[in-house]
C-alpha positions as CSV (number, residue, x, y, z in Angstrom):
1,X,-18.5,23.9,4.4
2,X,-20.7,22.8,1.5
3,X,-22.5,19.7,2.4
4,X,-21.2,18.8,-1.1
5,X,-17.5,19.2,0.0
6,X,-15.9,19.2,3.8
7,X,-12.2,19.4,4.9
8,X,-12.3,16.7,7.1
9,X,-8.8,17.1,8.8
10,X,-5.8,19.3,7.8
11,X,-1.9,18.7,9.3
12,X,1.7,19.8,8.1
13,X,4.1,17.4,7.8
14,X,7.5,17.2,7.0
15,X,6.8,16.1,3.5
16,X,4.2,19.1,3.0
17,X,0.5,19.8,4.0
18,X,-1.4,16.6,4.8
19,X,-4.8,17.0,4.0
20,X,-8.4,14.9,4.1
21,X,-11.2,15.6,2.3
22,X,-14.7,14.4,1.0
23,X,-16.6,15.6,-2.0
24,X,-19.8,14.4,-3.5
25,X,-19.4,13.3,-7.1
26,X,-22.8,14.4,-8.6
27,X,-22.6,12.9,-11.5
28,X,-22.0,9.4,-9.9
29,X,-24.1,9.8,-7.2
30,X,-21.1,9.0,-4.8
31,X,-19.1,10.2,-2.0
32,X,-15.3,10.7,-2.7
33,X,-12.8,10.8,-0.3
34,X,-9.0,12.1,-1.4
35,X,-5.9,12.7,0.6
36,X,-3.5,14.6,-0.7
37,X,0.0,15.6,0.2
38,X,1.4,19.4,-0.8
39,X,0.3,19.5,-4.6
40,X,-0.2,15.7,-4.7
41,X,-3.4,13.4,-4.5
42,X,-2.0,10.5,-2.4
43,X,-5.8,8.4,-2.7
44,X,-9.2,8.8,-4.1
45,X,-11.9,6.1,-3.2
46,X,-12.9,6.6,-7.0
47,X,-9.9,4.6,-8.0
48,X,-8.9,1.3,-6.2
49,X,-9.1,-1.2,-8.5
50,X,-4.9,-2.0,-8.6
51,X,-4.7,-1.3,-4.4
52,X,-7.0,-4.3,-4.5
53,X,-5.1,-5.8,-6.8
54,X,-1.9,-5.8,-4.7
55,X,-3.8,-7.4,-2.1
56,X,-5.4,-10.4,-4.3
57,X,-2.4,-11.4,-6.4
58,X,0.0,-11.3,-4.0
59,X,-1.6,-13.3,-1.6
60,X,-2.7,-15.7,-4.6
61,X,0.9,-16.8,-5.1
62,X,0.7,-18.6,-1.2
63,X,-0.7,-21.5,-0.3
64,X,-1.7,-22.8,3.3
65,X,-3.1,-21.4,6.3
66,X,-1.8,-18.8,9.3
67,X,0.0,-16.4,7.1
68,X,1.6,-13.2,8.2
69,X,1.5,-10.4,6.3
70,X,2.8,-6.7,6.0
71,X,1.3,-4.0,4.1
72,X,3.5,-0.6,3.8
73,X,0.8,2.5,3.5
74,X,-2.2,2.5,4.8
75,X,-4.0,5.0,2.7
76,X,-7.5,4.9,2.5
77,X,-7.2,1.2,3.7
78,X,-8.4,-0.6,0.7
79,X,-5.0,-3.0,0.3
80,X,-5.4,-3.8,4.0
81,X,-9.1,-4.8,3.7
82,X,-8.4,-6.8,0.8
83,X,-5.8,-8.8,2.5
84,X,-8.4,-9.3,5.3
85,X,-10.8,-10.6,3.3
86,X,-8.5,-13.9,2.9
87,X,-9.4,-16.7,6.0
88,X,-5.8,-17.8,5.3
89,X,-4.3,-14.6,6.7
90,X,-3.4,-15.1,10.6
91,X,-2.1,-11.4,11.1
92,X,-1.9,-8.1,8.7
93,X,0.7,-5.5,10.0
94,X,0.1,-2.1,8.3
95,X,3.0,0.6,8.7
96,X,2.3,3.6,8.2
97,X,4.4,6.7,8.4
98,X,2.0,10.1,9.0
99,X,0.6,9.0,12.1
100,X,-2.9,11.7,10.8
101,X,-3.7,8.6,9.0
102,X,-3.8,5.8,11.3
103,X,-6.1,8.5,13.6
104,X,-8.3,8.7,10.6
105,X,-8.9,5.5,10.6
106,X,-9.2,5.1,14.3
107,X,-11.5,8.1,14.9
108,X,-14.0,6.6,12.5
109,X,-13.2,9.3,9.3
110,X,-13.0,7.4,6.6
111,X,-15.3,4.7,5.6
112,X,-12.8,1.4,5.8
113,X,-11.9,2.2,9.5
114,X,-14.2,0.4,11.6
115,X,-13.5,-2.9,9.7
116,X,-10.1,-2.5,10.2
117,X,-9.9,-1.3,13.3
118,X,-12.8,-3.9,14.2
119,X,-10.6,-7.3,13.0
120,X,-8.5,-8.9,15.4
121,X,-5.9,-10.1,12.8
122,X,-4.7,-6.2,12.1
123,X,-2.2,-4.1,13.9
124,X,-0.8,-0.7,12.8
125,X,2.3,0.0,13.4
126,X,3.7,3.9,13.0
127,X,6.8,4.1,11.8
128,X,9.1,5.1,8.2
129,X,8.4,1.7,6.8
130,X,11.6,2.2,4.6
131,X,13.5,2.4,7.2
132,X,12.2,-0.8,9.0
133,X,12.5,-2.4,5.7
134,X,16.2,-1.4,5.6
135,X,16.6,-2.6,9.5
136,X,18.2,-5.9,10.9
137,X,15.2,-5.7,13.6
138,X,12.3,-5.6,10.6
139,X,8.5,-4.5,11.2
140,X,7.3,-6.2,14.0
141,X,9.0,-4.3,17.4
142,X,7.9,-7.1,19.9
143,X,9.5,-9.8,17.8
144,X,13.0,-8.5,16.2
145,X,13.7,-10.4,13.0
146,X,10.4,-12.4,12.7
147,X,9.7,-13.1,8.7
148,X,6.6,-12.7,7.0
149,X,4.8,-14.3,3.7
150,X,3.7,-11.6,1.7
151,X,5.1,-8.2,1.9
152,X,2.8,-5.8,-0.1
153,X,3.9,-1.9,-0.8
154,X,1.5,1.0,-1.9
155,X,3.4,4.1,-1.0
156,X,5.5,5.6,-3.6
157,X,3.6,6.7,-7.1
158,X,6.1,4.2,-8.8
159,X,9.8,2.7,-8.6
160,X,11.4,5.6,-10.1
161,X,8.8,8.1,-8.9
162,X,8.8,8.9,-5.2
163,X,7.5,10.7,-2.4
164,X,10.6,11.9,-0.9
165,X,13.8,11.0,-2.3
166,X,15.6,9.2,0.6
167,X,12.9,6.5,-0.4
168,X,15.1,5.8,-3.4
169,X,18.1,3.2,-2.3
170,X,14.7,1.0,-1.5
171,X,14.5,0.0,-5.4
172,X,18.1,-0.6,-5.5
173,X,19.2,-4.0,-5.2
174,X,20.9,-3.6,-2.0
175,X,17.5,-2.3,-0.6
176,X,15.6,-5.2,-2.6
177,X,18.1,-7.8,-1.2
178,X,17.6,-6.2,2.4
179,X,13.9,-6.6,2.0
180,X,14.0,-10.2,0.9
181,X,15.3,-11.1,4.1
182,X,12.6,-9.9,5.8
183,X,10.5,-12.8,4.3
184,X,10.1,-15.9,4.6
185,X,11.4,-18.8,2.2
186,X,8.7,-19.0,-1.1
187,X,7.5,-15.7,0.7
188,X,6.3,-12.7,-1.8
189,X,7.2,-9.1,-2.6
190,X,4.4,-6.9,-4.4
191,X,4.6,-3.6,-5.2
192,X,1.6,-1.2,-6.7
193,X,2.8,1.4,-9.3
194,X,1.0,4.1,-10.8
195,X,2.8,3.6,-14.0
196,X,3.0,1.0,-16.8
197,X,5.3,-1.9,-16.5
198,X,8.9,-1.2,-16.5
199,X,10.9,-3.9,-17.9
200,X,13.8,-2.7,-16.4
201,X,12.8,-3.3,-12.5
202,X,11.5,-6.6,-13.2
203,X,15.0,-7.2,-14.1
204,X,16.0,-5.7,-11.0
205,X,13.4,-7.7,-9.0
206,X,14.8,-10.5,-11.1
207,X,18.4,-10.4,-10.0
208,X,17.5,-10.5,-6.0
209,X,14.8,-12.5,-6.1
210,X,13.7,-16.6,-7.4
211,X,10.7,-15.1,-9.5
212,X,9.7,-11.8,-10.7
213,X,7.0,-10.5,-12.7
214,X,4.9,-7.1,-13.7
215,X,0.7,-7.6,-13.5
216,X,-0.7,-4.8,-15.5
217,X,-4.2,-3.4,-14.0
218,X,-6.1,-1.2,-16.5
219,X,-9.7,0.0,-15.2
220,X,-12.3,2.8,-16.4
221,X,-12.3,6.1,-15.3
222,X,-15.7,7.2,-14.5
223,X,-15.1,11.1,-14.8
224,X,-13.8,10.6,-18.2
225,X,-16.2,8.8,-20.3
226,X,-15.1,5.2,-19.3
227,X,-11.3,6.1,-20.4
228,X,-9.0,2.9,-19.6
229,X,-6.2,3.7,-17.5
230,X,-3.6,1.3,-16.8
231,X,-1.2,0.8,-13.5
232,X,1.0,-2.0,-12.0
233,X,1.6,-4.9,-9.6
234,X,5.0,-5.9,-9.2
235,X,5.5,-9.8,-7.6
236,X,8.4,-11.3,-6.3
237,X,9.2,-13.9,-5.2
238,X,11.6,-15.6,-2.4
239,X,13.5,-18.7,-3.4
């Protein structure tokens, strides 16, 4: 390989070829690392302004000390270090579904890992977070049922827009309603979005949940002569 671009790991999955890879980005000067999925780029560490995001506004609507937290999709891991960076935060469960990722982060490829994987206060947990979402028994296996105070989701490109198609029911109202109980009372939903704001699931966040609102994130792309593109944070919150 180039030293300007390396495959850093390649697997099939059920959802298509799973794939790790890190370019250098002369005109920037940088290192980028990608992961895509079949045709789709899942990540790039060029853009991570909103997966920050997700962590910092959702964990600005709770007060106190010794909160829980869950983060669906670990990614490249910058929503999980984000939440970490809060002294508030007891404990950060991260579920993750392609279990090529977690090793990634465990075997020291990818630049967030060793903070992560370093911090006391995070676990990862492999599993189909949807399905653990939909489940009496929720995400924690050693403690069936425990509630959390911020639940914070960056795995689907939006609401409407999804990676596979059984992930659908979860923006539904009965799959909203079912994740709602995993929290705990005044406890938070958020939800990243490649898209816009779409009026039409904040009314859906609306009808299951106390409080419900869309944060549009708009940043700079680099590549394109500072273009602005905007993305979302969805928040709700538990009565």
């Amino acid at each position: 390989m180039s030293e300007f671009f390396a495959e850093l790991d390649y697997r099939p999955t059920p959802l298509g070829a799973l794939v790790l890879r890190r370019r250098r980005e002369l005109s920037l000067g940088v290192d980028v690392y990608e992961i895509k999925l079949g045709d789709e780029y899942l990540m790039s560490s060029l853009f991570t302004a909103s997966e920050v995001a997700l962590s910092r506004l959702g964990l600005a609507e709770l007060s106190g000390t010794g909160l829980d937290v869950v983060v669906g999709g670990l990614g490249l891991g910058y929503t999980a270090l984000a939440v970490l960076e809060h002294d508030t935060v007891a404990s950060l469960t991260v579920v993750e579904t392609l279990d090529a990722v977690i090793d990634w982060h465990e075997d020291g490829l990818l630049p967030l890992g060793q903070a992560l994987t370093a911090d006391p206060r995070c676990h990862f947990r492999h599993g189909d977070f949807f399905a653990l979402a939909a489940s009496d028994e929720g995400f924690d296996a050693g403690n069936p049922a425990r509630r959390f105070d911020a639940i914070l989701v960056d795995i689907d490109h939006a609401p409407d827009f999804w990676l596979d198609p059984a992930n659908a029911a979860f923006y539904q109202p009965d799959g909203l309603k079912k994740l709602s109980s995993h929290l705990r009372p005044g406890g938070v939903f958020g939800l990243w979005s490649n898209d816009r704001p779409d009026d039409a699931f904040v009314a859906r966040l609306a009808a299951v949940f106390a409080e419900a609102r869309a944060e549009p994130v708009t940043f700079k792309n680099p590549l394109q002569q500072d273009r602005e593109f905007t993305q979302t944070v969805y928040l709700a919150r538990n009565a």
